[in-house]
C-alpha positions in Angstrom: 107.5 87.0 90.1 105.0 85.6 87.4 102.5 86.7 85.3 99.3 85.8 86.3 98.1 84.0 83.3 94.6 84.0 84.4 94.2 87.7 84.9 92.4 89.6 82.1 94.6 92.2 80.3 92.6 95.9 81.3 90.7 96.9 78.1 90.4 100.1 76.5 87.3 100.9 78.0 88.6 100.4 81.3 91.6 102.7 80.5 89.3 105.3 79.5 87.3 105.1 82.6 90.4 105.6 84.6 91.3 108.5 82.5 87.9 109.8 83.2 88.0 109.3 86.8 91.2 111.2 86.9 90.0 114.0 84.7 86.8 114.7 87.1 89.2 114.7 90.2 91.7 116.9 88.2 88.7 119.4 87.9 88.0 119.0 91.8 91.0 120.0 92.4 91.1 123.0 90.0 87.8 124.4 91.0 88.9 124.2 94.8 92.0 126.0 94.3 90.5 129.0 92.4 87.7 128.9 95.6 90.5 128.9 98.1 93.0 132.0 95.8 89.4 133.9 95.9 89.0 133.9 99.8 92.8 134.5 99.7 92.3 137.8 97.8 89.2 138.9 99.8 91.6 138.5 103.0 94.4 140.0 101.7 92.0 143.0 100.5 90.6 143.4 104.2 94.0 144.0 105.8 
């Protein structure tokens, strides 16, 4: 396989806009898990 020589490297902007992307769906994922271990504990509390 070769390098495609006419390919721009990614830039340090664009590495920290990937970071970023993966940060804000990190927090989704976060948020949504303390939602669902809340209606987990109101269930377990009504049985």
């Amino acid at each position: 396989m070769r390098w495609d020589t006419h390919h721009l490297s990614p830039t340090i902007k664009d590495f920290d806009n990937k970071v970023s992307e993966a940060d804000a769906y990190l927090q989704l994922m976060i948020d949504q898990t303390k939602v669902l271990l809340a209606i987990m504990t109101l269930v377990k509390l009504r049985t």
